[in-house]
N, CA, C and O atoms as a MOPAC input file, in Angstrom:
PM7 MOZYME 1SCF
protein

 N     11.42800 1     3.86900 1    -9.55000 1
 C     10.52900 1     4.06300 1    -8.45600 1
 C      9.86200 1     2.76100 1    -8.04500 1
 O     10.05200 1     1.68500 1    -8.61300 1
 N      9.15900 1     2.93600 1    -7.13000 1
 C      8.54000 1     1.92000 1    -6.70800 1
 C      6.92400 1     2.03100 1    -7.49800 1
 O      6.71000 1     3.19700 1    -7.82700 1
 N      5.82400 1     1.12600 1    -7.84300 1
 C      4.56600 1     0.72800 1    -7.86100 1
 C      3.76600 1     0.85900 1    -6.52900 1
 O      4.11100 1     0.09500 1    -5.62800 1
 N      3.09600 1     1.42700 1    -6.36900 1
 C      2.00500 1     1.12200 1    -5.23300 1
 C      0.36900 1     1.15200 1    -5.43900 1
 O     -0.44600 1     2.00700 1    -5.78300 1
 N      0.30400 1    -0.67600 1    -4.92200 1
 C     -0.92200 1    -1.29600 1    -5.26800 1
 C     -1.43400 1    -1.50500 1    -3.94800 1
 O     -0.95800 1    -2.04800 1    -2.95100 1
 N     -2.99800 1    -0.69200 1    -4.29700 1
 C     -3.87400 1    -1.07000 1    -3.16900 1
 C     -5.35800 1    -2.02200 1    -3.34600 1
 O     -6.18600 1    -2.10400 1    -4.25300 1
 N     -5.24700 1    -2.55800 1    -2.24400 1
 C     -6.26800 1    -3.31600 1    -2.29600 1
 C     -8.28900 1    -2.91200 1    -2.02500 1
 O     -8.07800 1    -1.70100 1    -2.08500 1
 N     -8.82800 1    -2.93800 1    -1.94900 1
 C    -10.09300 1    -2.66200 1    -2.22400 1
 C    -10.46100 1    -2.80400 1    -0.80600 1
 O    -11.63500 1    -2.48200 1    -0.62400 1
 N     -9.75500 1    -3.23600 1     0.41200 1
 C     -9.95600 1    -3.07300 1     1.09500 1
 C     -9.39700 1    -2.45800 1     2.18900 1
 O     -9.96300 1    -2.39100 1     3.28000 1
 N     -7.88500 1    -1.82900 1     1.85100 1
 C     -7.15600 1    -1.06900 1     2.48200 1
 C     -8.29300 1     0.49400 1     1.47900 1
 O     -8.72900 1     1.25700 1     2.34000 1
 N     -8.51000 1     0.72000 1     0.74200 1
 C     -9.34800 1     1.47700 1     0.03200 1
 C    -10.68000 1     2.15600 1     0.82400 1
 O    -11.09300 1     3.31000 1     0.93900 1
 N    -11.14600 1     0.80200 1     1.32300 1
 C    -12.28200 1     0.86800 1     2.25000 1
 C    -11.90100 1     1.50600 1     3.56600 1
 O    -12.70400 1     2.23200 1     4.15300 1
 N    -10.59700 1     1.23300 1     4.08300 1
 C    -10.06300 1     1.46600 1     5.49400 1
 C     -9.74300 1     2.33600 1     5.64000 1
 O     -9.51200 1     2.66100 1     6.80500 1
 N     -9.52600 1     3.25700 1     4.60100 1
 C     -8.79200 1     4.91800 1     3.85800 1
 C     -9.91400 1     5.46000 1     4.40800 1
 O     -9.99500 1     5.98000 1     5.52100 1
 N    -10.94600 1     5.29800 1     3.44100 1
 C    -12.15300 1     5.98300 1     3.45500 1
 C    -13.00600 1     5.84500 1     5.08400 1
 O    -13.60300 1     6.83300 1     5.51100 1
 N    -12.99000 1     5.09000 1     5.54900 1
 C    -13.59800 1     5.14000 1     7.07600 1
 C    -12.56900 1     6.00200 1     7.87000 1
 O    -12.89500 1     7.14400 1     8.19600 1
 N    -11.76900 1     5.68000 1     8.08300 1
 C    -10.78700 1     6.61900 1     9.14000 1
 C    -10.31100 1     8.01600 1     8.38000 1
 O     -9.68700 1     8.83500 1     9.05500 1
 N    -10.59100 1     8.29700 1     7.00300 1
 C    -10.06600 1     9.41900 1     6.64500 1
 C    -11.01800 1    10.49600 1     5.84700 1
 O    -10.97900 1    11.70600 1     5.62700 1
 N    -11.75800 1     9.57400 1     5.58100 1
 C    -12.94500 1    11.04000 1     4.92600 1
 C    -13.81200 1    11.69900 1     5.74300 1
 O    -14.55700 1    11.06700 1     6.49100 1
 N    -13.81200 1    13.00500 1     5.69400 1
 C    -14.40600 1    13.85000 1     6.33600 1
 C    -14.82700 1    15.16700 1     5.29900 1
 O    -13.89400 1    15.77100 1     4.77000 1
 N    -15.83100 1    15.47600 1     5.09800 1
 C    -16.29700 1    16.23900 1     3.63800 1
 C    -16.19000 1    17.96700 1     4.43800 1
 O    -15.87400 1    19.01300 1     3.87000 1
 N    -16.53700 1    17.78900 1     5.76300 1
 C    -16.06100 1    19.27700 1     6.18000 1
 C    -14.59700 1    19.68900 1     6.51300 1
 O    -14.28600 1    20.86700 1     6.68900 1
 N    -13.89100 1    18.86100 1     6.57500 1
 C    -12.50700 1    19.38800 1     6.22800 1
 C    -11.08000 1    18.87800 1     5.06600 1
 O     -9.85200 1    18.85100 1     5.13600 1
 N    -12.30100 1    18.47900 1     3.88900 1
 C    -11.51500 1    18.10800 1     2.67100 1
 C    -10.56700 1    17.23900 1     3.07200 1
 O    -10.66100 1    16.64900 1     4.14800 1
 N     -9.41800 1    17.05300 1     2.12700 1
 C     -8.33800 1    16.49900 1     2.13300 1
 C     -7.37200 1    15.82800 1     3.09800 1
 O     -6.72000 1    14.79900 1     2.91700 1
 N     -7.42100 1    16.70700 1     4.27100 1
 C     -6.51700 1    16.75600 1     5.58000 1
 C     -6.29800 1    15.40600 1     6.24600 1
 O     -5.30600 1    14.69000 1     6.38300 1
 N     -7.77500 1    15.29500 1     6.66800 1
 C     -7.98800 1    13.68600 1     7.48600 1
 C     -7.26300 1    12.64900 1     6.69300 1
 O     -6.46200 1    11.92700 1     7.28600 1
 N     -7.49600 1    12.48000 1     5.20100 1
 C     -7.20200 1    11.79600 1     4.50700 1
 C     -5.48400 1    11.75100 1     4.54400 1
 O     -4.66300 1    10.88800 1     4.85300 1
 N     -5.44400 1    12.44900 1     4.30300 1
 C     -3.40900 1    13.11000 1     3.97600 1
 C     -3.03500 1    11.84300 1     5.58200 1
 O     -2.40800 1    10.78400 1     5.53900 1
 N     -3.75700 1    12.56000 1     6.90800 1
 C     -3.14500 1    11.76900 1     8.10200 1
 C     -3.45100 1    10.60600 1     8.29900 1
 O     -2.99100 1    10.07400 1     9.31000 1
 N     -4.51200 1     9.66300 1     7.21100 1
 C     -4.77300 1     8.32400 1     7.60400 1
 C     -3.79800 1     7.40400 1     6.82700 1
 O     -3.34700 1     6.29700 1     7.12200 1
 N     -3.55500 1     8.42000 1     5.43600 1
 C     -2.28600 1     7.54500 1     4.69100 1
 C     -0.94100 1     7.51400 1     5.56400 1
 O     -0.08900 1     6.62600 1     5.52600 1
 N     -0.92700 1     8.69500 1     6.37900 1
 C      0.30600 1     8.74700 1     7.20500 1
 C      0.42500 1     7.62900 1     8.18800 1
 O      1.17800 1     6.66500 1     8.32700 1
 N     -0.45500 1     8.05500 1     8.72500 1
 C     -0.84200 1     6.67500 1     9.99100 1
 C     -0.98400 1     5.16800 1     9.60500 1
 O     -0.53100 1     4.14800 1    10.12400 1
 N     -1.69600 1     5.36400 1     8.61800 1
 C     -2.00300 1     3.60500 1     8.39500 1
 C     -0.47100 1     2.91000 1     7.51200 1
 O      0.17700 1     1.91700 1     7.84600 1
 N     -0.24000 1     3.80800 1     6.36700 1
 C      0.86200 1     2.94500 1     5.51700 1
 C      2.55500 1     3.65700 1     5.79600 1
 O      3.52800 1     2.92200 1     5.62700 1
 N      2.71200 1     4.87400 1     6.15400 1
 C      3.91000 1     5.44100 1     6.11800 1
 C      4.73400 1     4.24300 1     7.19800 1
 O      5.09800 1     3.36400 1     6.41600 1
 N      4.92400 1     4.06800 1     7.81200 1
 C      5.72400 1     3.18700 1     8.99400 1
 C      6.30500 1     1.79900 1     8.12000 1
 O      7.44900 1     1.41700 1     7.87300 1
 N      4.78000 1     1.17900 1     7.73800 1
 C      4.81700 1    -0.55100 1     7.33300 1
 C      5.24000 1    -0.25000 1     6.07600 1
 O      5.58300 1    -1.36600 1     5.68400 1
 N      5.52800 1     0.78700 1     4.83700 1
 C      6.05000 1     0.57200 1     3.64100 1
 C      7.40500 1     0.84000 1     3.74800 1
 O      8.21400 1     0.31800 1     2.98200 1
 N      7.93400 1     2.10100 1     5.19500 1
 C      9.11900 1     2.30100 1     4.93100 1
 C     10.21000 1     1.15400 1     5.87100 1
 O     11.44000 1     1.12000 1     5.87100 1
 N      9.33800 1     0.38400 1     6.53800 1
 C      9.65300 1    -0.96100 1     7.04300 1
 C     10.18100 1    -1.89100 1     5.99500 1
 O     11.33600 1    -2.31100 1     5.92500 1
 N      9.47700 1    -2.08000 1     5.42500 1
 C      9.42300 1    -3.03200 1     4.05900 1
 C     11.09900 1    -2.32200 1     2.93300 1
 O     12.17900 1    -2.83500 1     2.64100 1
 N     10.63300 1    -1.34100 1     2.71900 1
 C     11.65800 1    -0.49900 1     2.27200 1
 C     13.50200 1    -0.71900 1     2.53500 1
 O     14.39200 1    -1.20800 1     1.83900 1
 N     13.46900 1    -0.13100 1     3.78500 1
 C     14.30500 1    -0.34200 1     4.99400 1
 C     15.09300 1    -1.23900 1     4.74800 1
 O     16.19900 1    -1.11800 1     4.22000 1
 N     14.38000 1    -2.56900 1     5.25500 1
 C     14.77900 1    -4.23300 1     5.50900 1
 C     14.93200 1    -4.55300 1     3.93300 1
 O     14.95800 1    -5.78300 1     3.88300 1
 N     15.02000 1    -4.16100 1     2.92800 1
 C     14.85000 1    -4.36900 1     1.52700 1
 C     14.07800 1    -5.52000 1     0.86700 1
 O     14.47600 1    -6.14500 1    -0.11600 1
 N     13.09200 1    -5.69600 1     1.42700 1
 C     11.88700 1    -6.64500 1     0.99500 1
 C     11.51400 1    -6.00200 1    -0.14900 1
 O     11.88700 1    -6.68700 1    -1.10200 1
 N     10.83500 1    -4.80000 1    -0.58800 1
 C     10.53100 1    -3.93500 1    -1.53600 1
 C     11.52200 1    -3.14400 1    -1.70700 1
 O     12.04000 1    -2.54000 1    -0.76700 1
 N     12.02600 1    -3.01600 1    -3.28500 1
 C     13.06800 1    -2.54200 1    -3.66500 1
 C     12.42400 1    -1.75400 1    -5.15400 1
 O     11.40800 1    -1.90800 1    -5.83200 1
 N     13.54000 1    -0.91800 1    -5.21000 1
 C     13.18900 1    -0.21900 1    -6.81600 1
 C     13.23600 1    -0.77900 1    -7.96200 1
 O     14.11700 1    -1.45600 1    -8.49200 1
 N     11.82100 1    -0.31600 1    -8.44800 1
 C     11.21300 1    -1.07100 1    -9.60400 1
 C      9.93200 1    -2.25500 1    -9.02400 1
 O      9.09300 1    -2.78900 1    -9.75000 1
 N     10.06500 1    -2.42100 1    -7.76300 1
 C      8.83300 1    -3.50500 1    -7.37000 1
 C      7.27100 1    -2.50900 1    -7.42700 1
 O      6.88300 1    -1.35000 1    -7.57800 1
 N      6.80400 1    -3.80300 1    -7.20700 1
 C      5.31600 1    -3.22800 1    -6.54800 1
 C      5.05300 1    -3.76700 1    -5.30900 1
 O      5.31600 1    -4.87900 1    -4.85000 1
 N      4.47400 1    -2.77700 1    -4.82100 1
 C      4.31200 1    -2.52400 1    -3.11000 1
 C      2.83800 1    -3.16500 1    -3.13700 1
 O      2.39600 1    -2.37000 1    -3.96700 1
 N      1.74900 1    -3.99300 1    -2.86100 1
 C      1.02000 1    -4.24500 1    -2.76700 1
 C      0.58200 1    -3.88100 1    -1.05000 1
 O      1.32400 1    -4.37200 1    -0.19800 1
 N     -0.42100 1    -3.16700 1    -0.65400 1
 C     -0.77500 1    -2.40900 1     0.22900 1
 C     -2.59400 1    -3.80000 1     0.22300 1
 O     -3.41300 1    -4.22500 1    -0.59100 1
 N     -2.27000 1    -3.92800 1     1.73700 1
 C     -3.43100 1    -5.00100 1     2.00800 1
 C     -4.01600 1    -4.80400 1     3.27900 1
 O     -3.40000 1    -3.93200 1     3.89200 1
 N     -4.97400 1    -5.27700 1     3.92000 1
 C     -5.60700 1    -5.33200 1     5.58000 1
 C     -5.51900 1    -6.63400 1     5.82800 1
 O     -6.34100 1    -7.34000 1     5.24300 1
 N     -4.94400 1    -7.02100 1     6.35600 1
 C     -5.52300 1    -9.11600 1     6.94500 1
 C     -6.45800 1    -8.61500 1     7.95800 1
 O     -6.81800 1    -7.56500 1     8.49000 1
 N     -6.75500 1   -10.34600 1     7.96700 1
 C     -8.31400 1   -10.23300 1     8.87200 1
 C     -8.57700 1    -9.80500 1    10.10900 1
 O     -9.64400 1   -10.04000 1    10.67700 1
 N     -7.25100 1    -8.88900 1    10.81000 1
 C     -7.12000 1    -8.87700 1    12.30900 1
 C     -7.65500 1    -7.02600 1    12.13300 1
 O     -8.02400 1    -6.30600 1    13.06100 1
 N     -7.54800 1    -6.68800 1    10.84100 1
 C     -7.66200 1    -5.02300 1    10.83800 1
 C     -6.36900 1    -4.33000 1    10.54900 1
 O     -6.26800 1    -3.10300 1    10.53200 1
 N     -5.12100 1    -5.37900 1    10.26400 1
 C     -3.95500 1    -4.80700 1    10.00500 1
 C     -2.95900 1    -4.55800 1     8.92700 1
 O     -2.29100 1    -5.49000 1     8.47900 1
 N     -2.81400 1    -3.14600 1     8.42600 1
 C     -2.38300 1    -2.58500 1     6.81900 1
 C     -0.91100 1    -3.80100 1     6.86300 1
 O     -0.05700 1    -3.91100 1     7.74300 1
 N     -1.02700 1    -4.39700 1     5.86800 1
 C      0.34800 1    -5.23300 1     5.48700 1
 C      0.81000 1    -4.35400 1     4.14300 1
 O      0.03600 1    -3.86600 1     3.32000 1
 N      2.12800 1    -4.28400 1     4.13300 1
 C      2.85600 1    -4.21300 1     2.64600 1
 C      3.08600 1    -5.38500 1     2.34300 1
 O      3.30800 1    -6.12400 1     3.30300 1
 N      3.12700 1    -6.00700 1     0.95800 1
 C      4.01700 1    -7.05500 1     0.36800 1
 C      4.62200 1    -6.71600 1    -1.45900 1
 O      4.06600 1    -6.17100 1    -2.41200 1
 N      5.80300 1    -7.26400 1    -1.30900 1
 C      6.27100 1    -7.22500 1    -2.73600 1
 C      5.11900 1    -7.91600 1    -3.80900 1
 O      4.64600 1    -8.99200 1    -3.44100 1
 N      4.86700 1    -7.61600 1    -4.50500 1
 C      4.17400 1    -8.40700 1    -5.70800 1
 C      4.93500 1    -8.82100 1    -7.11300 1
 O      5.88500 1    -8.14700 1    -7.51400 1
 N      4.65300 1    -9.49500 1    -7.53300 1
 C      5.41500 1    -9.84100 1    -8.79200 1
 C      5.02200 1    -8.82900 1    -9.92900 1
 O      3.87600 1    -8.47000 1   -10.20300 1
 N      6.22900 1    -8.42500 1   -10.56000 1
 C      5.53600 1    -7.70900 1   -11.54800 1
 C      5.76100 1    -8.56200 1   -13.07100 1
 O      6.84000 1    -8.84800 1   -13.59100 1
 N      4.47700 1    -8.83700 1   -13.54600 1
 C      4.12800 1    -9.84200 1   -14.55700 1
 C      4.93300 1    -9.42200 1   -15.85200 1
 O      5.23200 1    -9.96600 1   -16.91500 1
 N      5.17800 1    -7.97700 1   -15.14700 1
 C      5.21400 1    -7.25400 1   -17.23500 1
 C      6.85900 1    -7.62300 1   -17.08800 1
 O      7.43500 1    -7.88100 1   -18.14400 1
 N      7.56000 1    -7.65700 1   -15.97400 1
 C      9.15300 1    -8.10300 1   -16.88100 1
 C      9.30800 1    -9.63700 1   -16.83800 1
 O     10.44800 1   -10.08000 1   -16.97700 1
 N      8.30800 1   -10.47500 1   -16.66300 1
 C      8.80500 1   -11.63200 1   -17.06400 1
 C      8.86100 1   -12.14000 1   -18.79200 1
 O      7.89000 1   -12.05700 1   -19.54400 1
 N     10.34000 1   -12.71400 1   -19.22300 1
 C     10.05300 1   -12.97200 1   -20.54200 1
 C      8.68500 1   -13.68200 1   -20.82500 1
 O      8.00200 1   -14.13600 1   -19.90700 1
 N      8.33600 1   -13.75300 1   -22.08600 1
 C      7.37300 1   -14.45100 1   -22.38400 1
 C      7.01200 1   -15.62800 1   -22.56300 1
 O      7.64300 1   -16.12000 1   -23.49900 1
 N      5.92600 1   -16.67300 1   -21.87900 1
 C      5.64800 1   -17.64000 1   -21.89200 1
 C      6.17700 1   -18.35200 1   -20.43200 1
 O      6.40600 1   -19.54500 1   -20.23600 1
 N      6.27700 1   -17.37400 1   -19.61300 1
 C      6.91300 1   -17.54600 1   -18.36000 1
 C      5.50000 1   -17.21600 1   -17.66100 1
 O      4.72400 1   -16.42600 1   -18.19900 1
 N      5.13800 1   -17.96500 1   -16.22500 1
 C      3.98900 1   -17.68600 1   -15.88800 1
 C      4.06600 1   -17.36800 1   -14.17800 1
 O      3.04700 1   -17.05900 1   -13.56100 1

């Protein structure tokens, strides 16, 4: 499978466009749709992120959800940095 890492401020961007306490869950369900479904299966797609990566989920400074591959630390042999 894939990893998916979010940032503290795609976190923040969840929570403004998607929480709503009088209708639970819902809003939320359609902001993950809206904000990341498109740009991860982009990433996906074009095979930038592949199985076994981590998806690092971000906002740059314009207001806009980026995916990027991240390194994953745990399969590098050891003493490798």
């Amino acid at each position: 499978g894939i990893t998916l890492e979010v940032s503290e401020k795609f976190k923040d961007r969840l929570i403004e466009e998607g929480y709503n306490p009088s209708y639970g869950a819902r809003p939320l369900r359609r902001a993950i749709m809206r904000l990341l479904e498109d740009v991860l299966a982009e990433e996906i797609l074009s095979s930038r992120i592949k199985e076994g990566d981590i998806a690092y989920v971000d906002v740059n400074e314009e207001g806009k959800v980026q995916v990027s591959r991240k390194e994953n630390r745990e399969l590098l042999p050891q003493g490798v940095e």
